[in-house]
C-alpha positions in Angstrom: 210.8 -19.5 115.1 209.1 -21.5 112.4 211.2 -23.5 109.4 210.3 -22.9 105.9 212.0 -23.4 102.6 211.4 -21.6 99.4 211.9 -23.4 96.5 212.9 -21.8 92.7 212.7 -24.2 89.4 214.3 -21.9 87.1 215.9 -22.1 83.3 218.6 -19.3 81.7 217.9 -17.9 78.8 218.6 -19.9 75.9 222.6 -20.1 75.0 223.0 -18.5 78.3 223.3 -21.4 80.6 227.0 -21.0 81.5 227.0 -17.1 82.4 223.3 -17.9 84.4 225.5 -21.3 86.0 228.2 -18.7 87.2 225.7 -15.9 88.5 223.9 -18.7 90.8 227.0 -20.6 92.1 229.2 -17.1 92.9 226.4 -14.3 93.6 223.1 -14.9 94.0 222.8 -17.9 96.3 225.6 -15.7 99.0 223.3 -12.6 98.5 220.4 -14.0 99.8 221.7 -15.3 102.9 223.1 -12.4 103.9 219.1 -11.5 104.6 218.6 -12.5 107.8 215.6 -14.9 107.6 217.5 -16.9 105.3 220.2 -18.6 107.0 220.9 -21.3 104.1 221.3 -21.8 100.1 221.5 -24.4 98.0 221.8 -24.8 94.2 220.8 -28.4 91.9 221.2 -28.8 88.3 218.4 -31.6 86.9 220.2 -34.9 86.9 217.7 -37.4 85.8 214.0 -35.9 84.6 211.2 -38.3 85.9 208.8 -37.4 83.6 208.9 -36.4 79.6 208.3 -32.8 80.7 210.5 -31.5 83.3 210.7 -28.2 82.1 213.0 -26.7 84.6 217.1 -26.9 84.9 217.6 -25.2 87.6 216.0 -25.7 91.7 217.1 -24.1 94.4 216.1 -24.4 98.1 216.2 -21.7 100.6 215.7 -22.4 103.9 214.2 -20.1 106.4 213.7 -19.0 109.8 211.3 -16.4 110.9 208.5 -16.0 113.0 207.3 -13.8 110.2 207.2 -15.2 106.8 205.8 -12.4 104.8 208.4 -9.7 106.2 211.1 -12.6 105.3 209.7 -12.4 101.6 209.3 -8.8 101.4 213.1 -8.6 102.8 213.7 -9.9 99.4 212.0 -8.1 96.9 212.9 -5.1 99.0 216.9 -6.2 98.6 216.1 -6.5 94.5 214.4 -3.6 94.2 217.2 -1.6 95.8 219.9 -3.4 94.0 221.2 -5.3 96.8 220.3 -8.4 95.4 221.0 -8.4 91.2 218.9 -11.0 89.3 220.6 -11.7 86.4 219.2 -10.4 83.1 220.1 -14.3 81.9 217.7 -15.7 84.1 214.2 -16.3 82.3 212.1 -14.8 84.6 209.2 -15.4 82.4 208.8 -18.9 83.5 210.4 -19.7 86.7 208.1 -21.0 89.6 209.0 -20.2 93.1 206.8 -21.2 96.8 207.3 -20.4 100.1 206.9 -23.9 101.5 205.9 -24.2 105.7 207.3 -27.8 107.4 204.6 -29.1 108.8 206.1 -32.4 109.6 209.7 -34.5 110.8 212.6 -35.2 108.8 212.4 -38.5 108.5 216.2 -40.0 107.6 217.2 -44.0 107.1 218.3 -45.6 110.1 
């Protein structure tokens, strides 16, 4: 099976950060690994922007194991379309970016 990871930089609505906060950390992120491609969640909150522009709060990193990445992805939109998966209405899906990403190299760690 090949790795992959699918990143999402997202931002809530405005003045909805908290309710958007509490529908990443206790729904969505469990709701996607219950697909079976995705065997691991994980949400960040921007900590220190590195440039004047970092226009997204939110990241989170999916990873992935398939030997089929476009039936992985259409697992997904087939689990929000049906209602398994709720995106919350707090989410501004108007600007969010989100990537498949293939590892095409090692991890390389600190010794």
């Amino acid at each position: 099976m090949a790795a992959y990871k699918m990143v999402v930089l997202s931002n809530p609505k405005p003045g909805k950060y908290e309710v958007c906060d509490r529908w990443y950390r206790q729904t969505h992120l469990d709701d996607v690994v219950k697909l079976p491609s995705f065997i691991a969640a994980q949400r960040f909150t921007l900590a220190h922007p590195m440039a004047q522009n970092a226009p997204y709060q939110f990241m989170a990193v999916y990873d992935i194991e398939t030997d089929d990445v476009e039936r992985s992805f259409n697992e997904l939109v087939q689990a929000s379309e049906a209602g398994r998966m709720v995106i919350s209405d707090d989410l501004d899906r108007d600007n969010l970016y989100a990537a498949i990403y293939a590892c095409d190299g090692r991890l390389v760690k600190q010794l």
